[in-house]
N, C-alpha and C positions, 0 to 999 in steps of 0.2 A: 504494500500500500504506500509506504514512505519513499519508494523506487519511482512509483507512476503515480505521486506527487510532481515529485521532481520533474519528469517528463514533460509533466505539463504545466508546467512552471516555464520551458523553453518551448513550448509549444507543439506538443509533441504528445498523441493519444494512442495507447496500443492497441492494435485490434486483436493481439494475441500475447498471451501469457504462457513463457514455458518454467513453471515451477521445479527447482530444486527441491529434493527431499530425502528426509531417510526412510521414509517409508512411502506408501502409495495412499494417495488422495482420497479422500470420501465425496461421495456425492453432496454434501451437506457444506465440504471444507471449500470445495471447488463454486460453487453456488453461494458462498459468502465472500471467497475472493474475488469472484465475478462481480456480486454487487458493489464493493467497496470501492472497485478498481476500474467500473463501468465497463464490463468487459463479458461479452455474455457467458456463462459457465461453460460450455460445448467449449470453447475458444481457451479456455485454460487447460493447459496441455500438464502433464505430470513426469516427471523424470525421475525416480525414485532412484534408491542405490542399488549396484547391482555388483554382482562377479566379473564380469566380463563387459569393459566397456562397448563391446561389440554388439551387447545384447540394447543398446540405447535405440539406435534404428527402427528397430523393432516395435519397442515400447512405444516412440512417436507415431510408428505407422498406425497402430494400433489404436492409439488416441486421435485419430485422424487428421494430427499435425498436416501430410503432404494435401490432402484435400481440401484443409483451409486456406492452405498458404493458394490453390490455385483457383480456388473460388474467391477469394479476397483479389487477385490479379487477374481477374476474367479471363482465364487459360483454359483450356481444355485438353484432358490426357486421355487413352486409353485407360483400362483399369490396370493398375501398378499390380505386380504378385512380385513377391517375396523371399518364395521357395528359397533361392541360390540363398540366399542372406538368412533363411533360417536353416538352412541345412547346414550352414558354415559355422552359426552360432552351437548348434547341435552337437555339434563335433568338437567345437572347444570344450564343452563343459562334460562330454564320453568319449576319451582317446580312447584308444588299444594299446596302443605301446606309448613306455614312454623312453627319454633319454638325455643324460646330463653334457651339457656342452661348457666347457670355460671360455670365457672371454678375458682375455691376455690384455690390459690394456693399460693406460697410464692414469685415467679418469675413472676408472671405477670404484671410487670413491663414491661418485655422483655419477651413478648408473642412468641418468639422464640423457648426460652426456651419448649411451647410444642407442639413448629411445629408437631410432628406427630400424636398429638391428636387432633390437628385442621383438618388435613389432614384427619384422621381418622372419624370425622364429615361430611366430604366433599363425602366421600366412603359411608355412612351410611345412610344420606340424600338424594342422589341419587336413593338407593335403595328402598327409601320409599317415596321416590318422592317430597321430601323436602328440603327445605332451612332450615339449621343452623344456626342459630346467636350466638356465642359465646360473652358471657359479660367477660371480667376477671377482677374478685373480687380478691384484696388482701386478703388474709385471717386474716393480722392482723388485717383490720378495722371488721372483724366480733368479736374481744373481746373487742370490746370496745363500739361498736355499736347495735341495737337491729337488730337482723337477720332478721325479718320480714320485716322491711325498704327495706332491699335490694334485697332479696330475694322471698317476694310478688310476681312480675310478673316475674318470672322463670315457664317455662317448667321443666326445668330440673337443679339437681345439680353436680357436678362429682369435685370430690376431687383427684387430681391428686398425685404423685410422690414428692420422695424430700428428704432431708437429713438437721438434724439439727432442733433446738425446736422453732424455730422465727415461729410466728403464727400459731403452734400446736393448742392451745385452740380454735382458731377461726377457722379452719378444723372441732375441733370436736364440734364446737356448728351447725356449718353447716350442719352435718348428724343427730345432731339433731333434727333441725328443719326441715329437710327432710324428717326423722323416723316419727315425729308427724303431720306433715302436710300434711302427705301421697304424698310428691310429690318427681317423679325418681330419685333417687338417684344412681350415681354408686362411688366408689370407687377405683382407682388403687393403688395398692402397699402402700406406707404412709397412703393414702386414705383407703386403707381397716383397715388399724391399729386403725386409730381414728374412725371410724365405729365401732371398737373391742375395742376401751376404753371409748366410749359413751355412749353404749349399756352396758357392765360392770357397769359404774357409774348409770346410770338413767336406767335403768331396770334392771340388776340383783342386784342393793344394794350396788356393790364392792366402797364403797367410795374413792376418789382419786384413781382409777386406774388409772394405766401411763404406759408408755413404759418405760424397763429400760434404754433407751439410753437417755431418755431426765430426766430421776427423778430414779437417783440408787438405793435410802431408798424408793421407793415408797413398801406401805404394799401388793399392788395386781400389779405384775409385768404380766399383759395380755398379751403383747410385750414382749418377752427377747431371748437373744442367745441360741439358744440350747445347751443343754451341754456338747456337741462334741466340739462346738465352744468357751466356755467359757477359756481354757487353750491357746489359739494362738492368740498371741499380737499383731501380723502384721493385720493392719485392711483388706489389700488385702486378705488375707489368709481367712474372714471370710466370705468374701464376695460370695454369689450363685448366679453367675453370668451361662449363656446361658441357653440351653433349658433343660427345664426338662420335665414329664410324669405326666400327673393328672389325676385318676381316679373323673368321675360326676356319682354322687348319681341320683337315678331313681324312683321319678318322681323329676323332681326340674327345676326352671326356667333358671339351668346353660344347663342342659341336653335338654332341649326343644329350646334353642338357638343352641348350637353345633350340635346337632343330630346323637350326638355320646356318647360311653361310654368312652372311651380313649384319652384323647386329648393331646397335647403337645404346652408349653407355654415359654418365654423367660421369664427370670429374671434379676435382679441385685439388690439386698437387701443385709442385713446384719443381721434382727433381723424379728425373725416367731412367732408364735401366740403360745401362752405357753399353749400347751395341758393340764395340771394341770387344767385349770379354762374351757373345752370343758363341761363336766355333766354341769357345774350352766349355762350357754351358753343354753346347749341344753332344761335345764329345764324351763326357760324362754322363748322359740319358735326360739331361732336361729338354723337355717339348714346350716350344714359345709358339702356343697353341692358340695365340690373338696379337695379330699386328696391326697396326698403322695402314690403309692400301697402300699408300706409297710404299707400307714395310721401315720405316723408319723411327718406328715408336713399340717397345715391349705392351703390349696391353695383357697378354693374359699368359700365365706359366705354370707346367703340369709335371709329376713324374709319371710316364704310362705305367710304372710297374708297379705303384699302390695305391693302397683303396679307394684316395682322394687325400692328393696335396696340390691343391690348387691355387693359386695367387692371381691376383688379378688391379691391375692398377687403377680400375675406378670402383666406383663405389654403390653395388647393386642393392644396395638396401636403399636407395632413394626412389628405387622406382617399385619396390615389391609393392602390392597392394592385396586388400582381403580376398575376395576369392578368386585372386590371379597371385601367385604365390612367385615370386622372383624363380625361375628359372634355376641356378645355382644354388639359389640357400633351399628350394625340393630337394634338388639330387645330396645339396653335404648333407641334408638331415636324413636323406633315405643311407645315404652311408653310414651314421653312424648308428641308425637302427642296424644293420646288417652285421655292423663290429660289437654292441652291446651282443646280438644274439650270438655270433659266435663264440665271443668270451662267455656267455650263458652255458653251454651247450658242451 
């Protein structure tokens, strides 16, 4: 009532009210806020608390929120069904399987920070019929700690995004223990760098490879700015930011997810995989199984001989959505269903 004072106070009448609550409205409650607020009761919509903020859609439709909003705009729809959107809510709150995944990161503090790869979990798990459990692992305590402690009962490891060298080492001892343990690994963006200075160190030989952005003297710079990039000082200026075009190599576990030869991916980085050091990469078994068309740009990196250790330089939890599940984070989470049951078993 004190809200749609205000309102109209600057001139301003609602023709719809969507009530916050913790529980669900009465016909009595609803018809006294209507009056109060000159708002006909029908038109006071109820959002109550729920398990699953998924399950909101729902409850609006239900309250026939979309049918006011398009009779109040003299619009005309077909009739809306809902089906996909309750079947998808159906399914978060009855998996079949479930599986623990760690998120390796520097922010997991403020597990906010990867709201969208949570979310992206949540799209992925559904579609395989599972519950996610995210752990978030600091990544510093993995350099000071034995990986195996923490990282034993994971399904799955995913080395997320991020800027700056605070627990780089403990990212990449992460995907090493990943690499040898044969357990899912995925990589995004930072996450595929320390995949690409892991792998350098401890299988092709390259001792102390680094990225240039965190070790400038490093002798094997795997990580560095392109040399387009190298002369413009404005850090904005370096930065490859929105979508770009990535051709996927044929056969390979990038192409068998996408089901595509051409795909397009968001970004935001600053430093790409230093094609210089792609032959000793390659000559050791890694597959750079998404390029640049021109081929100029690492975008996506695979080992074909395990389960899923996949990197990838941009950032596919910006486009997953609810019942279109990101491509990549289905297939990591159908892997590490398949490594939980095996270790089951």
């Amino acid at each position: 009532q004190h809200s749609v004072m205000k309102l109209r106070e600057i001139g301003i009448q609602p023709d719809i009210l969507v009530c916050r609550s913790e529980r669900s409205l009465s016909k009595e409650l609803r018809s006294k806020i209507g009056l109060f607020c000159n708002v006909h009761p029908d038109a006071v919509i109820e959002t109550p608390d729920v398990n699953s903020i998924y399950e909101v859609p729902q409850i609006i439709h239900q309250n026939g929120l979309d049918e006011l909003v398009l009779k109040k705009l003299s619009l005309r729809s077909d009739t809306v069904s809902i089906k996909e959107w309750k079947d998808f809510v159906d399914k978060v709150y009855h998996p079949e399987h479930h599986a623990r995944i760690a998120v390796c990161g520097k922010y997991t503090g403020l597990p906010d920070a990867y709201k969208s790869i949570a979310e992206s979990f949540i799209h992925a798990g559904v579609v395989n019929r599972a519950k996610v459990q995210i752990e978030w692992i600091d990544s510093g305590q993995l350099e000071s700690k034995d990986p195996d402690l923490i990282l034993r009962d994971m399904d799955g490891i995913l080395v997320p995004g991020g800027f700056g060298s605070r627990g780089i080492e403990g990212m990449i001892r992460a995907a090493q223990y990943a690499r040898e343990s044969k357990i899912p690994f995925f990589g995004i963006c930072l996450g595929m760098q320390c995949m690409s200075m892991e792998f350098a160190r401890n299988v092709c030989g390259l001792a102390g490879a680094n990225s240039s952005e965190f070790c400038k003297r490093t002798k094997h710079p795997v990580i560095d700015l392109m040399e387009s990039q190298k002369q413009i000082k404005e850090m904005g200026a370096t930065m490859r930011l929105g979508t770009y075009p990535c051709v996927l190599q044929i056969p390979s576990k990038a192409h068998s997810a996408y089901g595509a030869h051409l795909i397009h991916e968001r970004h935001r980085h600053r430093y790409e995989f230093n094609n210089y050091y792609i032959p000793v990469f390659k000559k050791h078994g890694m597959m750079f199984s998404g390029m640049s068309p021109d081929d100029k740009l690492v975008e996506m990196i695979e080992l074909p001989d395990h389960p899923w250790f996949v990197g990838v330089q941009f950032h596919p939890e910006l486009k997953s959505r609810a019942i279109r599940a990101h491509p990549l984070f289905r297939e990591f989470v159908k892997a590490e269903l398949v490594y939980n049951r095996g270790r089951s078993s």
